[in-house]
N, C-alpha and C positions, 0 to 999 in steps of 0.2 A: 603279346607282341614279342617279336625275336628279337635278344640284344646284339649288340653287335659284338663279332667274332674276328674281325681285322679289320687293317687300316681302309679296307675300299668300303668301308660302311658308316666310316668318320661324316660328320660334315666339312665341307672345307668351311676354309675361312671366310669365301665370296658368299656362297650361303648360308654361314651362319650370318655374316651382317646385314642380308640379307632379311633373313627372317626374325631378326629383332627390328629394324625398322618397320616391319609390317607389323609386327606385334603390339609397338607402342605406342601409346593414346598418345603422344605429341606428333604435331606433323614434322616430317622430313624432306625438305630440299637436297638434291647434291648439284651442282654444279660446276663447271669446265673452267677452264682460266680467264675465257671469256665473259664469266656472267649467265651461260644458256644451260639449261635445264638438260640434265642428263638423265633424272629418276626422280621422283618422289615415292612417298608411303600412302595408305589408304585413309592414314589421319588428316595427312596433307588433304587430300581432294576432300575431303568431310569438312576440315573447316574451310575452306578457299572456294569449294564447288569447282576446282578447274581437274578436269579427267588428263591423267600423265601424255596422253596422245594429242589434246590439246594443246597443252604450252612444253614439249621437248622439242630439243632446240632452238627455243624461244630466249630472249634475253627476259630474263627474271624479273630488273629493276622495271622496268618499262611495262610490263602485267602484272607486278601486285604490288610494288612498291615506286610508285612513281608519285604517292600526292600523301600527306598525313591527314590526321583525322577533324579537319576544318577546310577538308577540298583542296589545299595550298598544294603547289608544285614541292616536289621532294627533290632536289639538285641532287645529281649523282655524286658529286663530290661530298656531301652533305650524310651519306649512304653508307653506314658502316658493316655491312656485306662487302660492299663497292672497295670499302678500307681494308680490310680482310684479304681479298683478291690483290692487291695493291702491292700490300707491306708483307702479308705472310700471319700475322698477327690473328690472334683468337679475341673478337670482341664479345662483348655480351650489353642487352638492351633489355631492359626493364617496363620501358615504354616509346611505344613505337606503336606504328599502321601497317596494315597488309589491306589492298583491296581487292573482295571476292570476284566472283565473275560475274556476279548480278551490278558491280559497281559499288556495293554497301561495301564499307570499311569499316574493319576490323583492329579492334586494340590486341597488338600482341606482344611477347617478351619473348628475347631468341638469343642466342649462341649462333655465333657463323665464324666454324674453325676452319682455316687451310688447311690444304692437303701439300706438303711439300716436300720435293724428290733434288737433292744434291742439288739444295738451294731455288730453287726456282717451284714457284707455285702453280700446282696442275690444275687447283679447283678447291672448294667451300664447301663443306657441310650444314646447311643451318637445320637448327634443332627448333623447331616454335612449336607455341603454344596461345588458344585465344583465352585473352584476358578482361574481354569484356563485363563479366558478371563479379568479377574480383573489383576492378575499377569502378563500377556501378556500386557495389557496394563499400568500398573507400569513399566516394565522392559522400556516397549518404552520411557514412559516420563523421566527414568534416563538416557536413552541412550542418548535423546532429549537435556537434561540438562547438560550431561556430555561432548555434542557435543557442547553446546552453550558455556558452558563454556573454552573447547579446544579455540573456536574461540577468544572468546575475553581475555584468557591468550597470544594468538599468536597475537593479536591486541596491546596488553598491550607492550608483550616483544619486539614488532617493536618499542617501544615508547622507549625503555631502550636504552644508547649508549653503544657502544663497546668500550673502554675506550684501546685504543694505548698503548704498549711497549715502552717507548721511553727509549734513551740510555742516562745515568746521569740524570734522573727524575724517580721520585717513586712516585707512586701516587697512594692514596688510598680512598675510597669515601663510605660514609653511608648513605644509601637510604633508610627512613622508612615511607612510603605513607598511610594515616588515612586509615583505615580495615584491615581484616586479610586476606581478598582475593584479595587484591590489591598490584599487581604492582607497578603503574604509579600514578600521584598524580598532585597538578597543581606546583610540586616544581621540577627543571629540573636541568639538568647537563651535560657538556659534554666537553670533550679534543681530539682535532684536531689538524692536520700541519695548518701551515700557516705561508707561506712569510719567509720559512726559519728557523723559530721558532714552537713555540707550541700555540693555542690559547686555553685557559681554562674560562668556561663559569659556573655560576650557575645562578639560579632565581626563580623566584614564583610570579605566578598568581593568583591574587586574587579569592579566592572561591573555593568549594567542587566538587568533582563530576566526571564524564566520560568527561561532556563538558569543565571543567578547565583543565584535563589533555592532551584533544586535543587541547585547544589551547596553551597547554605548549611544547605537540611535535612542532606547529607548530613553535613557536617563535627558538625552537631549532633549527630547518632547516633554516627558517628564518636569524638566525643571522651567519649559513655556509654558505648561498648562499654569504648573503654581506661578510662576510670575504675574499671571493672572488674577489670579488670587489674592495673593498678598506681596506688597514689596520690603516687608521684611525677610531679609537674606536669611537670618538664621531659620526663621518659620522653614522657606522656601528647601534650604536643603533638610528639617528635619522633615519633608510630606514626605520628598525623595527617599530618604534614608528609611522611610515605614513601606514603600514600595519595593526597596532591594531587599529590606530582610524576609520579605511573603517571594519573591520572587523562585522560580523554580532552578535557577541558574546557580543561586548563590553565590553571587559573583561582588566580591566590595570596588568600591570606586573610591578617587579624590577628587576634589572639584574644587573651582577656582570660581566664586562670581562677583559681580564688579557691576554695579550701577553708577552709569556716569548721568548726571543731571545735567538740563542743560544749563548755557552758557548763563552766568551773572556776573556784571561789570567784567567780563574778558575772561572767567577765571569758572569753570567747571568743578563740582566735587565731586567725588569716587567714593561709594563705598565699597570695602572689598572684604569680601566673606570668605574662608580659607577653609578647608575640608581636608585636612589630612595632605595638602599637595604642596609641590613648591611655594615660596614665597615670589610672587612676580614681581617684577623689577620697577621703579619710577625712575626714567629718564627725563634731566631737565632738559631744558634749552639751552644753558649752559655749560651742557657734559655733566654735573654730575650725576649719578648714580645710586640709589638703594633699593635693599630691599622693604618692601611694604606686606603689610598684613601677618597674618601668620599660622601655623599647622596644622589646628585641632585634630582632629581627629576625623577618621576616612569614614565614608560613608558604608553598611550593610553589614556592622562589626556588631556594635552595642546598639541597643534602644533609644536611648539620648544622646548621641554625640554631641560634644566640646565642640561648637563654631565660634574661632576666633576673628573679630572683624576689624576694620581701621576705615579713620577717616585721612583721603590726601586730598591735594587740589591739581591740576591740571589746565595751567597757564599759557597758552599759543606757544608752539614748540615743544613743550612738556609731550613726553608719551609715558605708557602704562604698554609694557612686556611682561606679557603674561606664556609661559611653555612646560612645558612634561617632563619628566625626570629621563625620557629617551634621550634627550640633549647633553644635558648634565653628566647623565653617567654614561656616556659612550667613551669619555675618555678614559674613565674608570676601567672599563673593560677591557683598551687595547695598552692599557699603562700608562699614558699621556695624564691621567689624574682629573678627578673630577671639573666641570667646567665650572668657573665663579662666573655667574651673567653678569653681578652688577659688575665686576671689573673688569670684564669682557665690554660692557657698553662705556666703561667711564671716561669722558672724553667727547664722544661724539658726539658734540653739537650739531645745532644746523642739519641734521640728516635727515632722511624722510624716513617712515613708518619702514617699507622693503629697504632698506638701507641698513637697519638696524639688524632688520633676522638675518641677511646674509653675512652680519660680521659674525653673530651667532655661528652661522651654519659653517662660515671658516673655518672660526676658532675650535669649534665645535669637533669638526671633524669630519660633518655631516656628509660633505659632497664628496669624501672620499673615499665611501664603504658604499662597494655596488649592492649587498647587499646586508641592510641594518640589522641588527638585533633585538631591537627594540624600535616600536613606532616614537616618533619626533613630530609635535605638534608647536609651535611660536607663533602665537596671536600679537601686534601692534597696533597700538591704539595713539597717533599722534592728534593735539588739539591742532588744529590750523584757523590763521585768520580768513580764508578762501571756504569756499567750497569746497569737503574734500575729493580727490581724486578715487575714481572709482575703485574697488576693492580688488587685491589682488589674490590668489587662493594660489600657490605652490604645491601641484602635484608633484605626485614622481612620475615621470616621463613613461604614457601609458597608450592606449590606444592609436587608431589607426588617424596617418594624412586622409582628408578627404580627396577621394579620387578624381572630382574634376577641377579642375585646374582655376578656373573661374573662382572653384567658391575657398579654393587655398588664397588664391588673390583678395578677396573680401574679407577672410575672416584676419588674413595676418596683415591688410590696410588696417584694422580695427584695433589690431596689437600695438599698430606705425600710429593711430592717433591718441593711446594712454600714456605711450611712450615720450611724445611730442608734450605733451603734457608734464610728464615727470621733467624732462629736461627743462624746458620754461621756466619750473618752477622751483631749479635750482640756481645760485649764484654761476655765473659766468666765469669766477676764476677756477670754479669745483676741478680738479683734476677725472677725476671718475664720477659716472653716474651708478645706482641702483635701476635696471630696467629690465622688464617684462620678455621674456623669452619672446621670441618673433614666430616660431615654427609651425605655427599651426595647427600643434596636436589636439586633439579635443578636451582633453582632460590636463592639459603644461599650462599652469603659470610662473615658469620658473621664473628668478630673480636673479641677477647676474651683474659682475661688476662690468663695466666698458669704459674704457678712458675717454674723457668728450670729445676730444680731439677727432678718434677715431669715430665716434656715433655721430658728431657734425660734417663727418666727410660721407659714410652712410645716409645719413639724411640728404645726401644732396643727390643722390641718385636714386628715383621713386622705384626701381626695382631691388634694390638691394634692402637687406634684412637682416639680423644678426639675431644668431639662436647659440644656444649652451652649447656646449662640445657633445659630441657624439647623438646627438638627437636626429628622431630618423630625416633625411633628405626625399621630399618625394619627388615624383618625376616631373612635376612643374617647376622646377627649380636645380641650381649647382653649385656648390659650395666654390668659392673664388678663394676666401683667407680663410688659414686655420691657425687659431692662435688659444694660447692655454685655455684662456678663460672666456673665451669664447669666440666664433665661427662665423663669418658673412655668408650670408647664400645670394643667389641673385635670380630673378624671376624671369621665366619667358614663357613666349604664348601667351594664352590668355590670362595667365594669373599675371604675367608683368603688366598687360593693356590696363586688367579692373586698377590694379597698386596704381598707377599710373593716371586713371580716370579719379582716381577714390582723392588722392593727392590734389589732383588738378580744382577739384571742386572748391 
């Protein structure tokens, strides 16, 4: 081939651009001030199927981009080509529709730069590309991700206990496991029959992670089977403590267990067996405050551990707080100084079981580290003369609103009747209640202060609700008041009719 010898052997500049737009796998649009088709490239007709003789001097929007990729009308004003030609402005799209000449629509992503002459715009270039097998393959790895993750929330929630109704115990528990997508954590808990009584369990495994939290399910199960067995506590955690040390994890634990017997003349007795973990707290009915049981020694260390026991008693109003060293030493960490529960609780009479972990979780620090350092576990055990009210479990604010509206209405009417209850079955002068987050989340039981005041003007209107701060709002619903410590929402369509029917009944 002969190279070139002067300038009339150049290409010019209209030919060279020219023959890069023919050359390049993206297709090419150019376009008038009007919107109509001056040229395309041969990429263009290959993904579109429209031949350049076809649609020149065609307006554009109106032949391939007149509807998106669920048939819908595409508004020209809506058209950011249409924006481009308009302002002058280079936009770029990610995700967008073009549709072929057979009528299929096509996923694309495009550039549509003006062309502009001493202010005024002559015409648009867009540059596209089809994106369908990229987006096919996105949708798949969410689908992938969204399926991975179903599994291991339903792995997670197998690890969570179902925490008993029992009759004259109230019991309430705040479960906050390090992440924002987690569950289960290596801190456990659990309230079972046994032998006639109740047996109440907490603990923590040393270390982070998926593998701390299964060997945290495991010690749980672990220590129902030997309950089984025998209801001597020390027996009970020495079988556990010959199961961590064979275990392949080596992972030591502390544990806290507690059999409450039932009721004689008014008055319940507790044994509490101590493994190495905090001493849990006895709160009376009168406010005062200690601590009960004590140390020994943690489980998966030595052969024989030291299980130190005690006997208390547990008189209507008395409760047994029982929690993890994630409490405690959070304050340690950010300087604020170790937390004292018993004189964190000393004083507060009269309070219900959730009344008690949220002064905890106050004083604590808890509700104000979006994200913790350590998992936080607070199990309360109050005796009542009633039937106790059903259990409340305080996750960290995790999973999705259910998306029909109907069944947000029924599940947070169910939240409006525990709630209804907690209130009732406080004194009328109480300034604040302790109550159950309203939101609906599948996995929330948060526990939250509310002035009664304000939760007997909410209770007077069956659509309204009141959830923690920042908790998701789904679209059955609109947040009306925002206030520190908690949020009113108010229900429509059909999640206000169910509240409203569920009420009425």
């Amino acid at each position: 081939m002969r190279p070139a010898t002067d300038d009339s052997d150049r290409l010019s500049p209209t030919a060279t651009t020219g023959a890069l737009a023919h050359a390049i796998a993206d297709g090419v649009h150019v376009l008038d001030a009007r919107g109509r088709l001056v040229t395309m490239n041969p990429a263009a007709e290959q993904i579109l199927g429209w031949r350049e003789r076809e649609l020149e001097g065609r307006d554009l929007h109106d032949a391939v981009h007149f509807q998106d990729g669920a048939g819908r009308p595409m508004p020209r004003e809506a058209c950011a080509i249409q924006h481009a030609l308009r302002t002058g402005e280079a936009v770029r799209r990610e995700d967008d529709w073009f549709t072929r000449k057979d009528g299929t629509v096509v996923a694309v992503a495009y550039t549509a730069s003006a062309v502009v002459e001493d202010g005024a715009v002559l015409g648009v270039v867009v540059v596209f590309r089809d994106v369908t097998e990229q987006r096919a393959e996105e949708a798949g790895r969410i689908r992938a991700a969204a399926e991975r993750e179903e599994i291991v929330r339903a792995m997670q929630t197998s690890l969570l206990p179902d925490l008993p109704e029992v009759s004259g115990l109230e019991l309430a528990v705040s479960f906050r496991p390090v992440g924002s997508q987690v569950l289960v954590g290596g801190d456990f808990y659990d309230v079972f029959a046994c032998d006639g009584g109740h047996m109440v369990l907490i603990g923590d495994v040393c270390g982070k992670g998926p593998e701390t939290a299964a060997v945290g399910g495991m010690i749980r199960y672990l220590l129902r089977g030997a309950c089984r067995e025998t209801q001597d506590l020390a027996r009970v955690l020495s079988l556990v403590n010959a199961e961590l040390l064979t275990h392949p994890a080596q992972r030591f634990a502390t544990v806290v267990l507690a059999f409450i017997g039932p009721p004689e003349d008014g008055v319940r007795r507790v044994t509490v067996a101590a493994a190495g973990h905090p001493r849990p707290v006895r709160l009376g009915a009168d406010g005062g405050a200690r601590s009960v049981g004590g140390a020994g020694q943690l489980l998966g260390v030595v052969t024989e551990p030291r299980v130190v026991t005690d006997e208390v008693e547990l008189a209507e109003g008395d409760a047994l707080v029982c929690f993890t060293d994630g409490l405690t030493e959070l304050g340690a960490r950010t300087g604020a100084g170790e937390l004292d529960v018993a004189a964190t609780l000393e004083g507060l009479e009269g309070r219900t079981a959730a009344e008690a972990l949220t002064r905890l979780e106050d004083a604590g620090g808890v509700l104000t580290h979006a994200q913790l350092p350590d998992d936080v576990a607070i199990l309360a055990v109050r005796a009542v003369a009633e039937p106790g009210l059903p259990p409340r479990a305080v996750h960290a604010p995790s999973g999705e609103v259910p998306a029909e509206p109907a069944v947000v209405g029924e599940i947070e009417a169910g939240f409006r009747e525990v709630n209804e209850r907690v209130a009732q079955g406080r004194p009328g002068h109480d300034d604040a209640l302790g109550i159950v987050c309203e939101c609906g989340h599948v996995h929330c039981r948060e526990v939250i202060d509310v002035p009664r005041d304000a939760y007997d003007a909410i209770r007077d209107d069956d659509r309204s609700f009141v959830i923690a701060p920042g908790h998701q709002v789904g679209a059955a619903e609109q947040v009306v008041e925002r206030r520190a410590s908690y949020w009113i929402v108010r229900k429509w369509g059909d999640a206000g009719e169910v509240a409203e029917a569920r009420a009425g009944d």
